[in-house]
C-alpha positions in Angstrom: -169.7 264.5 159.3 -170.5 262.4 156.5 -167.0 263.0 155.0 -165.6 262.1 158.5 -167.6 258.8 158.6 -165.7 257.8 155.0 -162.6 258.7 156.8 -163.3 256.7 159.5 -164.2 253.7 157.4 -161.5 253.4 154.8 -158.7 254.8 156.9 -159.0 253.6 160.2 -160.6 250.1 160.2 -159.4 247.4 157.7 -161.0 248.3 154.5 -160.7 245.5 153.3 -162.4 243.4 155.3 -165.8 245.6 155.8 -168.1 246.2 153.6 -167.9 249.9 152.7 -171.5 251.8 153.2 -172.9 254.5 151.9 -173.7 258.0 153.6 -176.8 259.5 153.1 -176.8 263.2 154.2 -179.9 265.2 154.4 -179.3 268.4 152.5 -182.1 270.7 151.9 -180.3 273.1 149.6 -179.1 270.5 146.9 -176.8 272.6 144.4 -174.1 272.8 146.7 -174.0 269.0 147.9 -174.3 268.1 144.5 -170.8 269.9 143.7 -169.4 268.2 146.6 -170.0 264.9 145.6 -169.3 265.4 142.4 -166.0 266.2 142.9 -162.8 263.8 145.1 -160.1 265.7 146.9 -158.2 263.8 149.1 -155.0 265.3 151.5 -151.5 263.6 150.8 -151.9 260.6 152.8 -155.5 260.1 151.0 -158.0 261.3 153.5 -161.2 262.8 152.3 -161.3 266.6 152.0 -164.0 267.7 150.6 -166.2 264.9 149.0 -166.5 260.8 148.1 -168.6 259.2 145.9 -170.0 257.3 148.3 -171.9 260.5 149.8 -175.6 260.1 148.3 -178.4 263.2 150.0 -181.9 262.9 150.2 -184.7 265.5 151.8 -183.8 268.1 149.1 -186.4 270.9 148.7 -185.1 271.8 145.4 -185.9 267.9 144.1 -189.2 267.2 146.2 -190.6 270.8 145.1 -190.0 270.5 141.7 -192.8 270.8 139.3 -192.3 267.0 137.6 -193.3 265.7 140.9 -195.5 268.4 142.3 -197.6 268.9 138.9 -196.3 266.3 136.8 -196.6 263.1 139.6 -193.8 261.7 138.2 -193.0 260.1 141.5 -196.2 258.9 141.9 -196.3 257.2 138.3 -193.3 255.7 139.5 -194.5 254.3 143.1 -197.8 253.4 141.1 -195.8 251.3 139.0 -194.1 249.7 141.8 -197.1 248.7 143.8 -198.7 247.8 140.4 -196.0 245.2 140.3 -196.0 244.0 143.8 -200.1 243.8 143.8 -199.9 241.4 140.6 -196.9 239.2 141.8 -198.2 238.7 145.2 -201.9 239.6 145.2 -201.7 243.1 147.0 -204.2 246.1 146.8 -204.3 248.9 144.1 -202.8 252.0 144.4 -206.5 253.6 145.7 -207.3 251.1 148.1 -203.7 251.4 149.7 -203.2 253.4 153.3 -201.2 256.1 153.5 -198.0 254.7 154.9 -198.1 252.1 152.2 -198.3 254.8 149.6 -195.4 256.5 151.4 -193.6 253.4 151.0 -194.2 252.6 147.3 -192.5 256.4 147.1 -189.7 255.5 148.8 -188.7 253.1 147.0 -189.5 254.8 143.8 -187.1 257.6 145.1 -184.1 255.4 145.9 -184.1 253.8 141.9 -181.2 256.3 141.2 -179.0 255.4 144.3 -179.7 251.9 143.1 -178.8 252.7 139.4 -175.5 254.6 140.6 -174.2 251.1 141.8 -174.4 249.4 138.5 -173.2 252.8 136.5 -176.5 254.0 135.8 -178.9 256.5 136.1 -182.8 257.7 134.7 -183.2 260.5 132.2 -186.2 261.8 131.5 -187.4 260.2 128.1 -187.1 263.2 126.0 -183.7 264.2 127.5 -182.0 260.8 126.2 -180.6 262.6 123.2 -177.0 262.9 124.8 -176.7 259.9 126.6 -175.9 256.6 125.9 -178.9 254.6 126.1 -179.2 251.3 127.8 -181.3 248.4 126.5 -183.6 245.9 129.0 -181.2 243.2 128.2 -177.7 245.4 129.0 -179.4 246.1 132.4 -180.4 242.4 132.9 -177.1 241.5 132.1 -175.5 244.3 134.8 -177.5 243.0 137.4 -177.0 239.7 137.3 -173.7 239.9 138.7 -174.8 242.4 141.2 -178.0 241.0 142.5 -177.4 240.0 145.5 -175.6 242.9 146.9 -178.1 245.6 145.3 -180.3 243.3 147.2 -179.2 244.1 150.4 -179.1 247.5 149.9 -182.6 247.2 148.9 -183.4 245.5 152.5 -181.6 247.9 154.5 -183.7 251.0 152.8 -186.7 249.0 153.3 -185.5 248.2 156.6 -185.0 251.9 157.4 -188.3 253.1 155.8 -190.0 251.2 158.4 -187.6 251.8 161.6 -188.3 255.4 160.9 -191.7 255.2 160.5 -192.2 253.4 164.1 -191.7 249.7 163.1 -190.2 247.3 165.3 -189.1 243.5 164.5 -191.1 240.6 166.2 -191.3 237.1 165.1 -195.0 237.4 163.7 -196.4 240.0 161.8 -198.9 242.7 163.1 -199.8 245.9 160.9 -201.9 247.1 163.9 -198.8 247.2 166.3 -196.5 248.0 163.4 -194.7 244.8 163.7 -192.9 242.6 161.3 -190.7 239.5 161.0 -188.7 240.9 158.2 -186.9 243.8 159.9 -183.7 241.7 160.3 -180.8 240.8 158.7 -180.7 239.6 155.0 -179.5 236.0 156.4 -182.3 236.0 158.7 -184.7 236.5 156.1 -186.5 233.3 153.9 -185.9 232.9 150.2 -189.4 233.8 149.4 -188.9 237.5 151.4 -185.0 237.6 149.6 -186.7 237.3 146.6 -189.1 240.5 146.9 -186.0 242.4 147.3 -184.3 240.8 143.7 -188.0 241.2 142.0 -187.7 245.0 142.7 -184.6 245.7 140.9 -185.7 243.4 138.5 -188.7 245.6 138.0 -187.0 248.8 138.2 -186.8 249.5 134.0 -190.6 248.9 134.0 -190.8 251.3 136.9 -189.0 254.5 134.5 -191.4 253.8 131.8 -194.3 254.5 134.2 -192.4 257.5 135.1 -191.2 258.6 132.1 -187.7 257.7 132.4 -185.1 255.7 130.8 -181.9 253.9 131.8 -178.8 256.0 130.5 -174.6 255.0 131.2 -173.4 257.9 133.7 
């Protein structure tokens, strides 16, 4: 379906005039998605056959069961770090003090670094598996996402947007955590500079974020 989506986008609108998205599939077994997107095959007149790199999966059991976030709490080091961030810059609670759903959220945007990363040409290693990559320094990242702030930005939104949409949110024009209401599920125009800028400070944040975890930025 997701492949047909693609399809649908690049082939049967105007592709150039939209703004291509990308398909997240939920794939429990992970080895043979992983193949798939791997690898572009495309009929004669350039239709998607069997994968695009556009095609991203989440809800893997083979990634969420693994033993660096099961016993390690890499993840959690990670979403630690990134409420860490948020509670200094905007004087939030600590990571002990925080509800559940807010924990859950700190994770999920932990989880979607890579996707984020995979935009600029990037991607996190695990610290001692850097040996055969080519590093990247603070100041090359910096430098990469400067010119792609704003878009990585709205992807940001949107995944925050989606986090809470599927966790019962709804949009109203004043806030209420008790009804699970908030004036920031809109659109990125809708939004104030102060909220846009949130959504720039987390990618900003995001090689601070691997160190917690025990990662490092590495070229694909």
């Amino acid at each position: 379906m997701g492949l047909n989506i693609i399809n649908h986008y690049k082939y049967q609108l105007n592709y150039d005039e939209i703004q291509m998205p990308i398909i997240a599939i939920k794939a429990i077994k992970q080895q043979a998605l992983a193949k798939a997107i791997s690898t572009i095959e495309r009929d004669k007149q350039g239709i998607v056959t069997k994968s695009d790199p556009l095609l991203t999966q989440f809800a893997s059991h083979e990634s969420i069961c693994s033993i660096d976030v099961v016993i390690n709490e890499r993840l959690d080091n990670m979403a630690k770090a990134v409420n860490d961030y948020y509670a200094k810059r905007y004087n939030g609670s600590k990571w002990k003090d925080l509800t559940m759903f807010h924990k859950e959220s700190s994770r999920a945007n932990a989880e979607h670094i890579n996707t984020k990363l995979y935009l600029l040409g990037l991607k996190a290693v695990e610290t001692q598996n850097t040996a055969t990559h080519e590093g990247v320094s603070k100041e090359k990242y910096e430098e990469l996402l400067v010119e792609n702030i704003e878009l990585l930005s709205k992807v940001e939104h949107l995944r925050w947007n989606a986090f809470h949409y599927l966790n019962g949110w709804k949009y109203a024009t004043e806030r209420d955590n008790n009804k699970k209401f908030h004036n920031c599920l809109t659109e990125w125009d809708n939004l104030s500079e102060k909220d846009k800028q949130k959504d720039r400070d987390t990618l900003i944040n995001i090689p601070q974020i691997l160190e917690e975890g025990g990662y490092q930025l590495v070229k694909i």
